[in-house]
N, C-alpha and C positions, 0 to 999 in steps of 0.2 A: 273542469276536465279531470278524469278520472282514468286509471286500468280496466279496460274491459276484458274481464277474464273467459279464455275462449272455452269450448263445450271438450270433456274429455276425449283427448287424443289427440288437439288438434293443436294446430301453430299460426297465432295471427298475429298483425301489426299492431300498432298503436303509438301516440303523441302523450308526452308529456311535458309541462313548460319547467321552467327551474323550480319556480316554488312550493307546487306540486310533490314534484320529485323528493325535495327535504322534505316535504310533510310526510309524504309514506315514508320517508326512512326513522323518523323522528319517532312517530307511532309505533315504528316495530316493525313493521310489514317487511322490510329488504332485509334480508339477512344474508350475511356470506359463510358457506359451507365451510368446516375445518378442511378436506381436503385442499382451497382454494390456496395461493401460492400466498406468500405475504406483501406489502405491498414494495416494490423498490422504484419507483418513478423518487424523484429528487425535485425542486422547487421549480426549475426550471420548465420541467413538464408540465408541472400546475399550470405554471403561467401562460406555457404555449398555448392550452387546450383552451384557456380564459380568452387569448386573444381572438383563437378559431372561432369561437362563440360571438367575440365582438365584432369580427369580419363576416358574419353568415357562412361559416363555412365549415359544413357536414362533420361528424367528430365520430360517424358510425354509432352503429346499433346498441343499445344497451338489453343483455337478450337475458330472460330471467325465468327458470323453471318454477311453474305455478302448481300448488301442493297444497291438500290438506293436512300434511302431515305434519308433527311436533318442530320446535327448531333446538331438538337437547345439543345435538351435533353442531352448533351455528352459532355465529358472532353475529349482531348486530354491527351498523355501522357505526350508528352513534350511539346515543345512551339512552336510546329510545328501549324499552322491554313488549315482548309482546309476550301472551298466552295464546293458551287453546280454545277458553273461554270467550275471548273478547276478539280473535281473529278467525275469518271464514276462510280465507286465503291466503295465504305464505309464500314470499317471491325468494328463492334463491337465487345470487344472481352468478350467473354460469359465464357470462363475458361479460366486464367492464367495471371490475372490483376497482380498478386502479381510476378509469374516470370517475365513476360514482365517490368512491371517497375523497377525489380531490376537490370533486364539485364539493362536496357536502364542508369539508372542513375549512375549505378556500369562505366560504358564504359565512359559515359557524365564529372566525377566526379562534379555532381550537387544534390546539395540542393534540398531533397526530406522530404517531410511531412511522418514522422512515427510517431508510440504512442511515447508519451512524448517531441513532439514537432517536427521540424524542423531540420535533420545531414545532413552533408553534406557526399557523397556517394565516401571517396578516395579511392579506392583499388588501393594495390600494390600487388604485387608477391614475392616474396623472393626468392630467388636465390638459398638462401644458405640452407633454410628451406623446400624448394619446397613447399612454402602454398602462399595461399591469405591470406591478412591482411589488417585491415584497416591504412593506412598512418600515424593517430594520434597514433596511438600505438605505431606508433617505438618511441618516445619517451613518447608519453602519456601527452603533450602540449595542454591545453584548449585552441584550437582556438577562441571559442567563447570569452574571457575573453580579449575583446578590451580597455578594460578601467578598471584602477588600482585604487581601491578606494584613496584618499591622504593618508598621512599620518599628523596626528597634528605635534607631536614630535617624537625627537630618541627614546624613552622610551613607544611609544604609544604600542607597540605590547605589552610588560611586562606587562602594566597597564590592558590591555583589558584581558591577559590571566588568570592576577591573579582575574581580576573582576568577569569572568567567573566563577573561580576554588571560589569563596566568594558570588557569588551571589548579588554582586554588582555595575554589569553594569550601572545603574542610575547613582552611583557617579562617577566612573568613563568618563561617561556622560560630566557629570559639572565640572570634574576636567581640562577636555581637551578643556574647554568652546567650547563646538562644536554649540551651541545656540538650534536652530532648525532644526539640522542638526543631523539625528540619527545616530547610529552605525551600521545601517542594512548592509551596504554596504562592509564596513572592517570585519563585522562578515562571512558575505557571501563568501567572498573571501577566508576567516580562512578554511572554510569548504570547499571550492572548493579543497583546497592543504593537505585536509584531517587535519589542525592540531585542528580543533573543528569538533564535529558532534552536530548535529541537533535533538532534543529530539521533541515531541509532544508539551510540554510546554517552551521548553529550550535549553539554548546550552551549551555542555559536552566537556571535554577537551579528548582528544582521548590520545593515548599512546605518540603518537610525539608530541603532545602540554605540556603533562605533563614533558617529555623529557627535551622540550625548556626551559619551565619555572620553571624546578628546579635545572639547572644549569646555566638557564641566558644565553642560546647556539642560539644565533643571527646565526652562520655559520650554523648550524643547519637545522634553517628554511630557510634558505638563497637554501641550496642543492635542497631542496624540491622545493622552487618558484621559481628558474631558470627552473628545469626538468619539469614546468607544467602549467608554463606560460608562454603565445606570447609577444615578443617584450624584454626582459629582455635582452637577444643576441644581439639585433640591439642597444638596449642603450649603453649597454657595448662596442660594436666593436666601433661604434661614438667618444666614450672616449676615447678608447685605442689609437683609430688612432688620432684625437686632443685633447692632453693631454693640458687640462686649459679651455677646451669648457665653454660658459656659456648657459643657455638656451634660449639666441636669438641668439647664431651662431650655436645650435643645430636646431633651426625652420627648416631652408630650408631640411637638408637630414632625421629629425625627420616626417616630412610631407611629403617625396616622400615615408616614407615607411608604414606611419600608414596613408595617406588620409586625406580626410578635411582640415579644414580650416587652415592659419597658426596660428592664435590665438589657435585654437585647438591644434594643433601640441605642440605648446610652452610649455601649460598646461599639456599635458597626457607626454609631456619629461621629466617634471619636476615631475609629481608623482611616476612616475618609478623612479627616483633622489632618493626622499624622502623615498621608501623602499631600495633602492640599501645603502643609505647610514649606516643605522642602524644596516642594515646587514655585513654592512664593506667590500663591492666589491667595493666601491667606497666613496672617501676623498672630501671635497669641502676646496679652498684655494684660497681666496681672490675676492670669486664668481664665481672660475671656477671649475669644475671636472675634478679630475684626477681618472683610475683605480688603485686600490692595489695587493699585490702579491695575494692574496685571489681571487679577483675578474681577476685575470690573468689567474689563474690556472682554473677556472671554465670556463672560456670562453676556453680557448686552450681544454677543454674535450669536453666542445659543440662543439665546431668545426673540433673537428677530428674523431666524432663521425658524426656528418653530411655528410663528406667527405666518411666514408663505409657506411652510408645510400646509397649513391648516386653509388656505386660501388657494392649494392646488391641488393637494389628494384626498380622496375620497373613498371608505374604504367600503370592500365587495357589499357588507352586509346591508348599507347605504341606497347599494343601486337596486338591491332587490325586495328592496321595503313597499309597502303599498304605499300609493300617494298619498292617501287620507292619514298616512301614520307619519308623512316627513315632515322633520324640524326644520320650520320656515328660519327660525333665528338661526340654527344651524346653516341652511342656504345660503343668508345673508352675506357671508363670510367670503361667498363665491364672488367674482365680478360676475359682469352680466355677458361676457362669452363663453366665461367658462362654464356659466348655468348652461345655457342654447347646448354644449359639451355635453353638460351631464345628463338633460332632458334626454337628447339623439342616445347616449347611452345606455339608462334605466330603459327606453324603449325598445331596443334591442331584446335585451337581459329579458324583458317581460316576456316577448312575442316571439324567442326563440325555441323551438319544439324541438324535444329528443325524441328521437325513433328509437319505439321498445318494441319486444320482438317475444311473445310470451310461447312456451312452448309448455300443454298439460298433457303432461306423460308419466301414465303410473309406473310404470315399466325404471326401473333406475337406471340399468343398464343401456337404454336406450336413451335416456340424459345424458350418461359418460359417454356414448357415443357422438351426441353435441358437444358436449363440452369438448374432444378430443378434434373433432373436426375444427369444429372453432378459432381454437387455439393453434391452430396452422398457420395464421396469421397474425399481423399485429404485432403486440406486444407475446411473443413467441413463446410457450411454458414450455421450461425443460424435461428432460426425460421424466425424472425424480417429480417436478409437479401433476404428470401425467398420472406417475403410477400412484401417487398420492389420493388422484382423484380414482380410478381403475378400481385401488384394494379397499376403499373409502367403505368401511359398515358400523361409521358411529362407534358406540361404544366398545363394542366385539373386539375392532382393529383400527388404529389410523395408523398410517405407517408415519407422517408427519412428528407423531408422536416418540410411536415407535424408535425412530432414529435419533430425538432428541437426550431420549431415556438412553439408548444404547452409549451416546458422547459424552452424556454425564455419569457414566457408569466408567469408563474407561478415561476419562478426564481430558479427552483430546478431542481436536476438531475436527477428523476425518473428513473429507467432503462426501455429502452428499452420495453423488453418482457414483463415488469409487467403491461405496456402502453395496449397492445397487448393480453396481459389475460385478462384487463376489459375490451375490444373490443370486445374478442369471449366469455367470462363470459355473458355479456350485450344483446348482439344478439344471441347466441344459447345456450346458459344456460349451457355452456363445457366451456375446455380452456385447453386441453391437445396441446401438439404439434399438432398432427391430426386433432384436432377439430380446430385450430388455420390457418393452410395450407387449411381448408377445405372450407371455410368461403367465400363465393360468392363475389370478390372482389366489385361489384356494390354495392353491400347492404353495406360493409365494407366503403365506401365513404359516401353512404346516410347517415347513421348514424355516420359517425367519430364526426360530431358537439356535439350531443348530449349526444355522450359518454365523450368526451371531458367534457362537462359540469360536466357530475356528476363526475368525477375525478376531476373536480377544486371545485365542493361543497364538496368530502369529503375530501379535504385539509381544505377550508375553517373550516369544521365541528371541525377539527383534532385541528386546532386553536384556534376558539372560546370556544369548551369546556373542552378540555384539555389542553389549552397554551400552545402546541405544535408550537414551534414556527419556525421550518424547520423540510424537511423530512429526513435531516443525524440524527433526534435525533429520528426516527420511529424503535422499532425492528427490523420489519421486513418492505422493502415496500411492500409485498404482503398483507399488512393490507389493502393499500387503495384499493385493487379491490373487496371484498366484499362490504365494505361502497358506492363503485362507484353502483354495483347492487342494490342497497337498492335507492340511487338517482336516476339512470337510470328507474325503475320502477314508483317512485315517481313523474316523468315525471319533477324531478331534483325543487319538492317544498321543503321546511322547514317540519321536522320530526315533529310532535305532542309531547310534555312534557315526555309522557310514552315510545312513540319511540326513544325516544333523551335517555332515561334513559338505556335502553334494547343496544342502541348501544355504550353508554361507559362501560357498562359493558363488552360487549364481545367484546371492547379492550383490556381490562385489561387481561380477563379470553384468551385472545389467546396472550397475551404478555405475560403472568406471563407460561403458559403453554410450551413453545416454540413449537404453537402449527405449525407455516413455516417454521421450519429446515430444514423439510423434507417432499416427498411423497406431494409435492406445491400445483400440480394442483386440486389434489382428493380433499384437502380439500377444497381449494378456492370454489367448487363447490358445497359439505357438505354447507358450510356458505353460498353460493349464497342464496340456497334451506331456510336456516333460516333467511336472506336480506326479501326473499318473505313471511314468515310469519310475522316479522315485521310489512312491509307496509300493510298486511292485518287485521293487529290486533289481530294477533291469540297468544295465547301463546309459547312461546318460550326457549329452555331451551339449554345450553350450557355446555354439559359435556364433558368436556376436562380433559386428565389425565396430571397433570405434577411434579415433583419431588419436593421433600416436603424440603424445605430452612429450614437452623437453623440461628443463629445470627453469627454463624461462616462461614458460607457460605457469607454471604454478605462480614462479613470482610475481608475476600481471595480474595474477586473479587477485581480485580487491575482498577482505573477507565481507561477504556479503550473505546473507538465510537468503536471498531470493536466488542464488546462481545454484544450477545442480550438482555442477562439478565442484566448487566448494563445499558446502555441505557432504558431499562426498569423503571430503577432504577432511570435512570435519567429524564427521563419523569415524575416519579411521583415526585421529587423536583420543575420538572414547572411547574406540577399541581397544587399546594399550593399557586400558584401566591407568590411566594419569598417577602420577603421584604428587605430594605437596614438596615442593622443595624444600624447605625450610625442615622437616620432618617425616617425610617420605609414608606420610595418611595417604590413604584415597582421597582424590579432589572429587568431590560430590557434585558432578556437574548438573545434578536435575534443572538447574535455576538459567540455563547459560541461552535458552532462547528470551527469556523473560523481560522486562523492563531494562532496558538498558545495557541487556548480557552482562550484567558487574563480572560474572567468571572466563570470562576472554580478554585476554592478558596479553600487549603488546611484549613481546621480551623486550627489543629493543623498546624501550618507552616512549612514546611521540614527541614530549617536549624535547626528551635530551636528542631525540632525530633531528628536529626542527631548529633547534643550535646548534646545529650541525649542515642545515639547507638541503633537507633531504625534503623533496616534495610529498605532501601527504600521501596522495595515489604510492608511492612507494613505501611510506611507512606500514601504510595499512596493507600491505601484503598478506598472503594466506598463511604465507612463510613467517611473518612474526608474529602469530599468534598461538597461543597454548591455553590450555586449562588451567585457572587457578583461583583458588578460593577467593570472594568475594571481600573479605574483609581482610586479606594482607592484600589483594590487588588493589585497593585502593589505599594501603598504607605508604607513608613516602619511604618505606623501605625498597622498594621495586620501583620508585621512582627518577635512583641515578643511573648512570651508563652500567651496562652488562657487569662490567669488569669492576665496578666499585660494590653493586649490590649483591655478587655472586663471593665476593671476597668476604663478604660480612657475614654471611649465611655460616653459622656453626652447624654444620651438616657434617658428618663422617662419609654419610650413605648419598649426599648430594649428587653424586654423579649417575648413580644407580635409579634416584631420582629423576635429571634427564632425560637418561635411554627411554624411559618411558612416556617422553615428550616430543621423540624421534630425533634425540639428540647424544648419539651413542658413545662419542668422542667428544670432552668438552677441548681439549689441544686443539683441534682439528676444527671446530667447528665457529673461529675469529670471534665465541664472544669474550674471551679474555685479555682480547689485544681491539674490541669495540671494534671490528673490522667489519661493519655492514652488509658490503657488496660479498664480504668472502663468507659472511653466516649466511646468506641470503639463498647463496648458488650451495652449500652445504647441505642446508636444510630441504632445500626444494631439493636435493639429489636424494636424500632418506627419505622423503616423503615417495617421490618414482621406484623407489626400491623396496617401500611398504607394500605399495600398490601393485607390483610383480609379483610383490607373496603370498597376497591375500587373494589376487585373481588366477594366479597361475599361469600369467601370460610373461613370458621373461623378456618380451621386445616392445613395452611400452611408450620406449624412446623414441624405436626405430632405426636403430644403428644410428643416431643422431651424430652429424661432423662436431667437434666440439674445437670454442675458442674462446680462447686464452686470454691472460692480463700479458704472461711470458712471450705471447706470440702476435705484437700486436700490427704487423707489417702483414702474414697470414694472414689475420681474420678481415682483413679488408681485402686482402686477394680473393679468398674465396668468395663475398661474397661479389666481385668484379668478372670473377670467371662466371655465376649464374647470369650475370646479366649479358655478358658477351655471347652466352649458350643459349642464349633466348633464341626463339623463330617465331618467323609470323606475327605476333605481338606480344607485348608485355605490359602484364598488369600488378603494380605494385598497392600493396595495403601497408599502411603503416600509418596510426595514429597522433603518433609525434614524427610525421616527417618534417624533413628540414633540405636547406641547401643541398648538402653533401649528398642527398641520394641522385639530388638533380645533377650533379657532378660524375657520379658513377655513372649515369645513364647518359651522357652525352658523351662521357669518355670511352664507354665500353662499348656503346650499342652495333651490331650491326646492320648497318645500313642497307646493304643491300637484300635481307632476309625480314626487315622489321617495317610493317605499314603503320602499325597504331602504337602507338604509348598513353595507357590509363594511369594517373595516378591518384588516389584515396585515399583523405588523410580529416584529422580530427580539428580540435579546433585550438589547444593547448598552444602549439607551436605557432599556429597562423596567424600571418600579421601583414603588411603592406608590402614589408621588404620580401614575402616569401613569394606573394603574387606579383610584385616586379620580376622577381628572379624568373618564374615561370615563365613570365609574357614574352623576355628576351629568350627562354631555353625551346618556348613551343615556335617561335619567328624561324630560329636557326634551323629545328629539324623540318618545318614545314619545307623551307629553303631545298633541304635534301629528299623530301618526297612523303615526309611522314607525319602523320595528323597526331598531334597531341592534344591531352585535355587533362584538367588537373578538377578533381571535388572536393568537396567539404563535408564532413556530416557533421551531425549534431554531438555532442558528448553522452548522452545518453545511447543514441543509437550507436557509436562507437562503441561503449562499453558492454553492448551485447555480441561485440565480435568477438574471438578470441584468436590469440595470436596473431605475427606481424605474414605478411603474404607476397612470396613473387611469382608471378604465373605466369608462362608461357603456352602456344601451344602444344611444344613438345617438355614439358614439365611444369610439377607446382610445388614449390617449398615453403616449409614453416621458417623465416629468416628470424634472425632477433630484430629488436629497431635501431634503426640509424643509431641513437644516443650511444645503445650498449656496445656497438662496433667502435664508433668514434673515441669512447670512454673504456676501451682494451679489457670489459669486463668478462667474464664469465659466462658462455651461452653455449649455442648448439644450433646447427641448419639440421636440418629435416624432411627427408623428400616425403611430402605427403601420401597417405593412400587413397583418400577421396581427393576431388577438387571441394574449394568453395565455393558457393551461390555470391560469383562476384557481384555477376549481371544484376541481381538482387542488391546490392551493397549499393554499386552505382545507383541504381536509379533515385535511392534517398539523400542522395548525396546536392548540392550546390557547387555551379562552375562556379571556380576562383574568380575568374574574368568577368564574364556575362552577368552573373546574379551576387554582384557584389556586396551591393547592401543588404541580401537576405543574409548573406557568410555574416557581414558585420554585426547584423542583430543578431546572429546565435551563438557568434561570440562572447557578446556583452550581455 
């Protein structure tokens, strides 16, 4: 069976079986164009398309433009090469880059480039399961994991877990005199075997770590790093089989099984040593290693577990060998249903045909017009893949490239498509998808330079006058395509004083607005149309509507790079040009999105919060965080309460310092009396009163009611009067609700104006006694005529809300939560200016009653 390649211009069918297939690709023939997207399917898709195959069931067309032409422009898929000389015919293939290469490397089992790096592609078969699987699954073995970080001493695991569990991996550091040699590596490994996870700032002891090190349970973690790391099995059998081995009569069969050198060998036998020992699988005596009953008994599981590996999975490359090539002794291994299995299998595999779909058209642009229809379906290619294929002329241009070159020139990850809005913003004053696809690929090349430029001046711009100093700390990136129209017009000069002034404000005012959440293109286009009155000097006004913040808003925001209005937040801390406290330098925040943010500095510092019972969600507030150099924020200089490390600081200009951390008042602002809740409402009030100055909008708040510690009979009045003022229904949000709102609402409500009561709440506070309390509150009002219902969400989908919610239908307020009223702290009511998409909240939500045991699992 063969491609019969059809007469020019034409487009015919054609069958091709699996093995076939790898042959032309192997030879050279299938090549995928550079324009073609990269591939993103993940393992799971491999396997689906495997099973499709195993069920007879259609996987679509594999459709491939047939060419005399060169492949200079073209990847192969495998490592096949072709020429000009030795090929008559060249398949590009125009749909089904992503099946083809999964068939081919699934079959190959080779090391194929997918998101998040480089896997290597083992499918097996199961026998027993009748499914495809990937190979590492049966036992879940990180292959990759060649090299075992050392270990110091026996003791090193305990020291690092409890360092973790104390927040004092530094010293533990220096106690294992490691010099310059950090813990990255043993920490990494921790986390590979699941017994630490990996925080944004930090690393957390998971439930097995806690496990380990609160019984001191070495065997423990010993189970977990046999089942999950390579080579542990070859150390051990070495052992077992010469008992007294040292690690130079280990070299020789240590090096035929892990490669390189023998000095190499000697090394990585001996680090695997130094965790085998600690864990107690293996004794050293008098230089040599012996195995223990411990380490007996975990190898004889690996091993007899290896042994029905081998007598139940089969792997892909197995089933699609000819018959005359299978290893009978290999078979033998099988019983005799699982053989009856594998025959009914391989016969499949054989006698299943792909529909190919050859189209010979000299014409290119009548390709792109396949290729574009095509891809309407399926596995969908984005705008950016479209135009990738559209401007596609080989060496002349790839925009693929193009954009590559352009990210690595300005050192950030711009996306894609926002690349591609200033493109068709810039040249047709649109930038929807259609107007994007629509775009005269020639004119698209003539001007990529100059677009190019004003996208790297309003980066520049973004830096010099906002100290924006990368674009992961941008709300939004669709900020830079307006600013790029504003340069692209300016024929990419320097703004005038007034124009410079007009364009940080309407950063602000579209930051502070979230005015790119949504509905991207329309406005990109809105703000082009104001870029152009800008550069003409005309007046300009920017009326943006956006949700009115209280001080309690800010302090709920968790600092997090993925939330807008944070990052908002936090831009205007690098706007104030920070300074060091300790010495009033610039704090050089280039580093603060990077590995771990070392330069975002809890003021209050967590541990000393945490001895103090302050929940993390509130430590990590947006409010206690600042800029600060990397290597005093990790000193234990800034690691005691406010009021002892700000005492110590020999600073003259220290306070001068502050202001520039939005901390204008250090008297005023409770860090010298360690008063949390009153720096918290402090800070979050200069942070509201930044954000008025740099947007120009003086009602940020919103005339917000404010309440008191002084007023704590009030701030439970007022908010008793919202709920008596309710009509028609009331819909309360609040993520830490609790009793006391149930309390409010059955003592306030009125009865004769209120049919429904909604209440939405997270999962922190919820527990048995809150849906008892419910079940008797919703009995009583039903009693009176009024349907209650009480939800649940999830914590993560809670934490995309923001702010606590009462709504009626004759009003909707931003309230504080139950806790801060009960606890007479510091807040503010707010009558909102939009509503919220309750209706949208509810419906992700769990009744407390009804769907009890789903509440419970997302609880736990």
């Amino acid at each position: 069976m063969g491609i019969e390649v059809p007469e020019e211009g034409e487009i015919t069918n054609g069958d091709l079986n699996y093995r076939d297939l790898i042959k032309y690709i192997d030879d050279g023939s299938i090549h995928i164009p550079e324009f073609q997207r990269e591939f993103v399917w993940n393992e799971q898709k491999i396997l689906d398309l495997l099973d499709s195959i195993y069920k007879n069931y259609p996987i679509g067309s594999l459709i491939f433009w047939v060419t005399n032409e060169d492949f200079t422009y073209s990847a192969p898929i495998g490592d096949g090469e072709s020429s000009s000389s030795t090929l008559k015919y060249r398949f590009f293939v125009i749909d089904g880059q992503q099946r083809l290469k999964s068939l081919y490397y699934a079959a190959k089992s080779e090391e194929l480039e997918m998101q998040g790096g480089e896997k290597e592609i083992d499918v097996v078969f199961d026998l027993e399961e009748e499914k495809f699987i990937l190979e590492g699954d049966i036992r879940d073995r990180k292959k990759s994991m060649y090299s075992v970080p050392g270990v110091k001493s026996d003791d090193m695991l305990m020291q690092v877990l409890e360092g973790v569990e104390n927040n004092s991996l530094d010293d533990v550091q220096e106690n294992l005199d490691l010099g310059d040699s950090p813990l990255d590596g043993f920490l990494s490994s921790l986390v590979d075997i699941n017994i630490l996870s990996e925080t944004e700032e930090d690393y957390e002891l998971t439930p097995d770590g806690e496990h380990a090190l609160e019984n001191r349970d070495y065997q423990y973690v010993a189970n977990i790093l046999v089942n999950q790391t390579k080579f542990i099995k070859e150390t051990l059998e070495i052992i077992q089989e010469n008992p007294g081995i040292t690690r130079n009569g280990a070299k020789p069969e240590f090096q035929e099984i892990y490669g390189g050198s023998s000095s190499t060998a000697y090394h990585e036998f001996g680090k695997r040593c130094k965790w085998l020992r600690p864990l107690q699988l293996i004794r050293k005596e008098d230089g040599g290693y012996y195995i223990t009953d411990s380490g007996e008994a975990i190898l004889d599981d690996i091993q007899q577990t290896e042994k029905e590996i081998e007598s139940r999975f089969i792997p892909l490359e197995q089933i699609l060998v000819d018959q005359s090539d299978l290893d009978f002794e290999y078979l033998s291994k099988f019983s005799e249903e699982r053989r009856e299995k594998l025959n009914h299998l391989r016969k499949v595999f054989h006698d299943y045909d792909f529909s190919i779909i050859l189209a010979n058209k000299a014409d290119w642009e009548a390709v792109c017009d396949i290729f574009e229809r095509i891809n309407t379906k399926g596995q969908t290619l984005t705008v950016v893949d479209l135009m990738i294929a559209k401007t596609w002329s080989g060496q002349e241009f790839n925009l693929r490239d193009e954009l590559a070159k352009f990210k690595d020139e300005i050192g950030e990850d711009l996306p894609d498509i926002t690349i591609l809005q200033a493109v068709s913003l810039n040249i047709a004053g649109r930038c929807r998808r259609q107007d994007i696809l629509g775009l005269d690929s020639e004119e698209v090349k003539e001007e990529w330079e100059d677009v190019i430029e004003s996208i790297k001046k309003s980066i520049d711009f973004l830096d010099n006058n906002l100290s924006l100093p990368t674009l992961d700390l941008l709300p939004y990136p669709a900020q830079v395509v307006p600013l790029s129209r504003f340069f692209y017009l300016m024929g990419n000069k320097e703004p005038s004083q007034e124009q410079k002034q007009k364009l940080i404000r309407w950063f602000w005012k579209s930051a502070i607005s979230n005015r790119f959440d949504s509905a991207v293109a329309s406005k990109l286009e809105e703000d082009g149309q104001s870029m152009e009155e800008i550069v003409k000097e005309e007046p300009v006004e920017f009326k943006y509507s956006y949700i009115q913040r209280t001080a309690e808003d800010i302090i709920d925001q968790n600092y997090s790079l993925r939330n807008a209005f944070v990052k908002t937040i936090i831009c205007l801390f690098a706007s104030q040009n920070p300074a060091n406290p300790v010495n009033n330098a610039p704090v050089s925040h280039d580093n603060f999105s990077k590995y771990k943010q070392t330069e975002m500095h809890h003021i209050f510092p967590r541990n000393y919060l945490r001895t103090q019972g302050v929940e993390d969600e509130m430590i990590n507030s947006i409010a206690n965080i600042m800029f600060l150099p990397a290597n005093i924020n990790k000193s234990s200089d800034f690691s005691d309460s406010p009021q002892e490390y700000l005492n110590e600081i020999d600073n003259p200009q220290l306070e001068d310092a502050l202001e520039t951390h939005l901390i204008p008042n250090l008297d005023e602002s409770g860090l010298m009396e360690n008063n949390y809740d009153r720096f918290l409402n402090y800070r979050a009030q200069q942070i509201l009163n930044k954000l008025e100055e740099v947007t120009g909008e003086e009602d940020i708040s919103g005339g917000a009611r404010a309440l008191s510690p002084e007023t704590p009979f009030t701030n439970e009045m007022n908010i008793r009067e919202l709920v008596r003022k309710s009509d028609s229904y009331l819909y309360w949000f609040d993520k830490y609700f609790t009793r006391k709102g149930l309390e409010y609402i059955i003592q306030e409500i009125d009865t004769d104006d209120i049919d429904e009561v909604r209440i939405l709440t997270g999962t922190p506070q919820t527990d048995h006694n809150l849906r008892a309390d419910f079940e008797r509150f919703k009995e009583e009002l039903e009693e009176k005529g009024i349907n209650a219902e009480m939800r649940v969400i999830s914590g993560d989908t809670a934490a995309e809300i923001h702010d606590r919610w009462l709504i009626s239908e004759n009003h909707a307020y931003n309230i504080p939560s139950i806790n801060t009223i009960g606890r007479g702290q510091y807040a503010e009511i707010t009558e909102a200016a939009s509503r919220p998409p309750f209706e949208e909240w509810w419906n992700k939500g769990n009744d407390i009653l009804e769907d009890w045991n789903e509440v419970q699992r997302i609880i736990n």
